[in-house]
N, C-alpha and C positions, 0 to 999 in steps of 0.2 A: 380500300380507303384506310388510312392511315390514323390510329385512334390516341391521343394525346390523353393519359390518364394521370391525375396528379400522385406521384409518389406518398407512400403510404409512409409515417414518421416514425421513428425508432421510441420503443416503447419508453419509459419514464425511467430512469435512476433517484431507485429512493436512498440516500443515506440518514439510515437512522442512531444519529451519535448517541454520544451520552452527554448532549449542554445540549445538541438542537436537531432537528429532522431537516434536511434538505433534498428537495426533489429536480432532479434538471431534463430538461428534455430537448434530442435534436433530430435533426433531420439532414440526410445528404442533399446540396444542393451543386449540381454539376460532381465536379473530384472534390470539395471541401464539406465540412460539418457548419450546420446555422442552428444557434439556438432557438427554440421556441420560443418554450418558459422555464421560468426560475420560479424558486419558493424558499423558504428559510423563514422556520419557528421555533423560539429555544423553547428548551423543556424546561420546566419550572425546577429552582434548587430543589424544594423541599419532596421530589420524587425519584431524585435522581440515583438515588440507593435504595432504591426498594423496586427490583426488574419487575415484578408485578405492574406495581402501580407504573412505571414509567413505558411501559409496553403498552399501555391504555390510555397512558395520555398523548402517546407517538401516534396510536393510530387515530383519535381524535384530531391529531392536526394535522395528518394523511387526509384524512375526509375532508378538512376544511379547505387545506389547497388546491382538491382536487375539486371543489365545488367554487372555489371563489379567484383562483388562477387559471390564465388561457390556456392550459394543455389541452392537448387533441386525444382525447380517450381515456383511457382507466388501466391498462396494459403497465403493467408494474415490473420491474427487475430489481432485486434488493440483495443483500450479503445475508447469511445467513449469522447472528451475534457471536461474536470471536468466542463468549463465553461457552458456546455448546461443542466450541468444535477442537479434537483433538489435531497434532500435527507432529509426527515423526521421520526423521531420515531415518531412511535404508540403504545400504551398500550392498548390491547385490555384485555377481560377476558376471560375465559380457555374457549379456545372451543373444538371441535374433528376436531381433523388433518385435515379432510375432508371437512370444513367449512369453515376453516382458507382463503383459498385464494380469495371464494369471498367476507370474511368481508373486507379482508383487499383492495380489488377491491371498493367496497362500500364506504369505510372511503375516500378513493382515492380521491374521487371526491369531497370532501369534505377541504381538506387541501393541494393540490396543486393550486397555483395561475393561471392553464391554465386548459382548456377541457381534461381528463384525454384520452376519447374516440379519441383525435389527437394526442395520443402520447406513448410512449412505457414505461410500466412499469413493474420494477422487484420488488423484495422483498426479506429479507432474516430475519428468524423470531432468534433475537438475545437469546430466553431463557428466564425464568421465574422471574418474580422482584416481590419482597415484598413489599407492603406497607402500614404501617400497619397491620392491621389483616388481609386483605387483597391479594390474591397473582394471579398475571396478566403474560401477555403474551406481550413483546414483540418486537417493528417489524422496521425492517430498510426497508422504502419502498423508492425506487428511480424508477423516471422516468422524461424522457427526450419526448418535442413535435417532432413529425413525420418530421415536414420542415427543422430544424436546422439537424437533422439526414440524411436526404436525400439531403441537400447538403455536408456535412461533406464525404459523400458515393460516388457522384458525382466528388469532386475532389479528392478523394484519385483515383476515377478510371481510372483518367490519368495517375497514374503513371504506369500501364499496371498490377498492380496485381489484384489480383481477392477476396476481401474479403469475407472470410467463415466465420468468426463470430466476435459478435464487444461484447466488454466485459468492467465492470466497475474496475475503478482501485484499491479502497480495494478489490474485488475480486481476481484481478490480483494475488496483493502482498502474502493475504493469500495463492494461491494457489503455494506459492515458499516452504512453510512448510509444506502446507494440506497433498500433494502428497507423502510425504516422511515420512509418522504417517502410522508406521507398528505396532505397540505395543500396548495394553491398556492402560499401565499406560498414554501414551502419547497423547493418546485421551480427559484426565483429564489436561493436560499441558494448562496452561493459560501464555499465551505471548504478548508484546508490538512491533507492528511494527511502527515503527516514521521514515517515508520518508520526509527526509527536502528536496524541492525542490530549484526552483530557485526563483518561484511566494509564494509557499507555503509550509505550514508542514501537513503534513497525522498523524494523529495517530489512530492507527488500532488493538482495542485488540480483540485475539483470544481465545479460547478454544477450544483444538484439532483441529476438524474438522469444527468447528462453527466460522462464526464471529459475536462479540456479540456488538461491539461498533466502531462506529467509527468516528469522526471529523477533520474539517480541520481549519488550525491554517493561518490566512493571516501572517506570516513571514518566510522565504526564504531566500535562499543564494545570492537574489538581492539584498536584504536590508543590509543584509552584507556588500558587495561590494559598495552599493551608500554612507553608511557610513564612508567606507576605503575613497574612494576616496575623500568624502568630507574633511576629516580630515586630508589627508596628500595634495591634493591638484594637484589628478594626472583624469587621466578619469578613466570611470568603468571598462573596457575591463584589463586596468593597473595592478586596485586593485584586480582583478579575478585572473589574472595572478598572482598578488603576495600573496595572500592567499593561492592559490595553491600551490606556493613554500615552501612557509611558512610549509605548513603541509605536506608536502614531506621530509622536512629536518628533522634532528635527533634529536634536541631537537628544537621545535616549538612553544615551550612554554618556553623558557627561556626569561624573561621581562627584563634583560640586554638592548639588544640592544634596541637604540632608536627606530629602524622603528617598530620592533617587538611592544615595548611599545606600539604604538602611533595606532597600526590594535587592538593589544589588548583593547586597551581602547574605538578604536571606536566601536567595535563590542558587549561587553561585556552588557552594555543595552539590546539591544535588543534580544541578545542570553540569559538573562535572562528572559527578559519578555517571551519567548517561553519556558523555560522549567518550568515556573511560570505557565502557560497554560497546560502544558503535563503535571502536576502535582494537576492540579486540575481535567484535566480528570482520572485520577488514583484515586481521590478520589471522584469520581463522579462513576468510577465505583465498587469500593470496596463497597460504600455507598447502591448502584442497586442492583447489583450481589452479594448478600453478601455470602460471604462462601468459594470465587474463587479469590484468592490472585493473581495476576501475580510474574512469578518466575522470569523473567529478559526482560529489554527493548535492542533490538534492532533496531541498526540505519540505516537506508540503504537512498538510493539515493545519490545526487552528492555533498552533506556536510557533509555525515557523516564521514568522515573522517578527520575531523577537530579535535586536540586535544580539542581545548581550547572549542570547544562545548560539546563534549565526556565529557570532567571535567566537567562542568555547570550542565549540565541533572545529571550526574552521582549524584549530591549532593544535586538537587532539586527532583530525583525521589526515594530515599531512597529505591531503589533495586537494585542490579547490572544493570549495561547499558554497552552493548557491541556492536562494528561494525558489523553488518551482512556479511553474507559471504555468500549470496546462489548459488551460481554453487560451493559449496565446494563439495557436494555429488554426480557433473556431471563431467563428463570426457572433460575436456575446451581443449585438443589438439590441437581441430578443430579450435578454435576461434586465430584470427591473436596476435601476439606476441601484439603491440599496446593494442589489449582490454583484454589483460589476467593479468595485473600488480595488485598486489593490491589485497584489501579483493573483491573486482568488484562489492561492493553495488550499484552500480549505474546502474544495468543490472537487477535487481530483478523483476521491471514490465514488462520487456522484455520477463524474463526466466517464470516470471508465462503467461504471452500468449502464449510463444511458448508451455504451458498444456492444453491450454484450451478444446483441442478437444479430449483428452482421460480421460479417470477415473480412469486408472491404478492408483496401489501405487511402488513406486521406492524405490530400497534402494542406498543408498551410492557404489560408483564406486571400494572403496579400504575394501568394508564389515563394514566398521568399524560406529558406530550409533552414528549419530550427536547429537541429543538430550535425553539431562541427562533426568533420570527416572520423571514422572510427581509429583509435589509436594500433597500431597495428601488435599483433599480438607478442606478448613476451615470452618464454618458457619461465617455467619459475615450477605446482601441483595443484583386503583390509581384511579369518572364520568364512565359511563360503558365503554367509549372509552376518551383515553385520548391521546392527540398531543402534543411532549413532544418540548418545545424551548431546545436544548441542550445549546447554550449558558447560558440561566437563569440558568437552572437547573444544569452545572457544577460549576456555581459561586455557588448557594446553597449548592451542596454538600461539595464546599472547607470549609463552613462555621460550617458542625455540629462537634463535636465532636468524640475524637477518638470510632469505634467501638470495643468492645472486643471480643479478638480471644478465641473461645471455639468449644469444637470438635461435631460433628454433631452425634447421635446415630443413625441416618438411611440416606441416602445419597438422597438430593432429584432429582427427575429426570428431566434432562434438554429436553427436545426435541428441537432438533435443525436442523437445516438445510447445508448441505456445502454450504459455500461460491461458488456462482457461478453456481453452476448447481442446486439446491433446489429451487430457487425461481422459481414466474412465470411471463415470458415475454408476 
């Protein structure tokens, strides 16, 4: 007899920002994803600088969602806070697959400033870089020490959920596209994700399944906001609020009005310097990877949605740059009118933890396939182990000269890793 059991729902994605905690939950329904439940509570300004204090008020509003929103269980997947955790390239040379994890276990100990053996580490091996004659392997290794982890663990488990797996946030992010690469071509697809935060900017490029690069930029949509405010002469909570508005209105960018002018001009600095930075890692990675062009930058987190940043990047990254939209391919019914407005990039580290625990691939909810065909590859790119400063070395790259695009006669082969589940913990 044939027994019809109701599939069991993928465990919770909590994003714990630094402005708000958001939880999202889904479930596979046939080949597509359905959301359960949503949640979204800001943390109050006046804790927001004291990780203590706002680590306690995170998981107070962890418990509250969880007691007063539809989620199905307590099963928790979270990032572990960018601040504990370190992130270094390595260039090592071509080894066998099977060697790989304890060179890079080896080098470990080697270029992290704590006892490797007290602490947890992944890896995710970015793909193959030329240089020179030359040609290397390599490796984004992170890890984080054991204490800062086991209290981070400790007070999330007051808020009464039950953590099954803690995961890094490019991880996250990629795994909002990974999971939805049904096609070849789109395995070859090279993408930018740029999460501007509130402390900070992510930028995260992909290739299909692979993440091969990634760094974090110190400017954020705080620094926005302390410049509003400075400049017009109101508090930050104010200038948040009115930037918001700002980019909710119809045209947001018309420098007519005075206040308009006056957010325009304070922000316009340092929203340059940030895509002045995402524009050198672009050519930091053209310069690496050479051969693997990205086809378009997408913006997600809680600024992308800002016109007048959308224009800036759009001019300094000389590819197309578009808002991200990831629950576009998931069925959002479930999620409270409140969190469904909008393109909902600010859900994206949410929606990749709430994957973390399956390896399925999903397609789109209405059939229809999110991502254009993958751009077909270009040619274009070190001590037997080398530790790469990505600072140094993206100011270097910004500095050589254009490479020229020519077609490759045999396609070379990347081994690479998913983001997220390839490495070793």
């Amino acid at each position: 007899m044939k027994r019809f059991v109701r599939q069991q729902p993928l465990p919770i994605g909590l994003d714990i920002g630094a402005d708000s905690v958001k939880m999202l939950q889904v479930e596979p329904v046939g080949d597509h994803l359905s959301v359960i439940a949503s949640g979204r509570m800001p943390i109050p300004d006046d804790v927001r600088n004291s990780p203590a204090a706002h680590m306690a008020v995170a998981t107070d509003l962890v418990r509250q969602m969880l007691q007063t929103h539809p989620f199905r269980g307590n099963r928790l997947v979270t990032c572990l806070p960018r601040e504990i955790v370190q992130i270094k390239n390595v260039r090592l040379p071509l080894i066998p697959a099977a060697e790989l994890s304890a060179a890079v276990e080896f080098e470990a100990r080697n270029i992290f400033p704590f006892d490797v053996e007290q602490a947890r580490m992944n890896w995710v091996l970015a793909g193959e870089v030329r240089q020179g004659t030359e040609v290397r392997q390599e490796v984004i290794a992170l890890a984080a020490q054991n204490e800062p982890i086991n209290q981070f663990v400790e007070q999330l488990h007051r808020s009464g959920g039950v953590i099954e797996s803690l995961d890094l946030e490019p991880c996250a992010l990629h795994r909002c596209y990974e999971r939805y690469i049904r096609r070849r071509d789109d395995e070859q697809d090279v993408f930018v994700l740029v999460d501007i935060g509130v402390r900070r900017t992510q930028v995260i490029v992909c290739r299909g399944r692979d993440l091969s690069f990634f760094k974090a930029i110190d400017i954020g949509g705080g620094h926005f906001n302390a410049s509003v405010a400075k400049k017009l002469g109101i508090s930050v909570p104010e200038a948040r609020a009115l930037r918001r508005r700002m980019s909710a209105s119809a045209s947001p960018t018309d420098r007519r009005d005075s206040v308009t002018r006056a957010v325009f001009d304070a922000t316009r600095t340092q929203m340059e310097d940030l895509s002045r930075e995402l524009a050198m890692c672009l050519r930091y990675y053209l310069v690496t990877f050479r051969g693997h062009r990205p086809r378009v930058v997408r913006l997600v987190g809680g600024e992308a949605n800002d016109p007048q940043l959308l224009a800036i990047v759009q001019q300094a990254a000389g590819i197309p740059v578009e808002v991200a939209k990831p629950l576009l391919s998931a069925d959002t019914t479930g999620m409270r009118p409140a969190d469904r407005h909008g393109s909902m990039s600010e859900w994206a580290t949410a929606f990749g933890l709430a994957m973390r625990t399956t390896k399925r691939n999903f397609g789109p909810v209405d059939g229809k396939p999110r991502e254009a065909a993958g751009a077909k590859p270009e040619p274009g790119a070190a001590p037997l182990v080398e530790v790469l400063d990505l600072n140094t070395a993206v100011q270097a790259a910004a500095k050589l000269p254009e490479i020229p695009s020519r077609r490759q006669s045999d396609r070379s082969v990347l081994v690479g890793a998913g983001a997220g589940e390839a490495g070793r913990a």
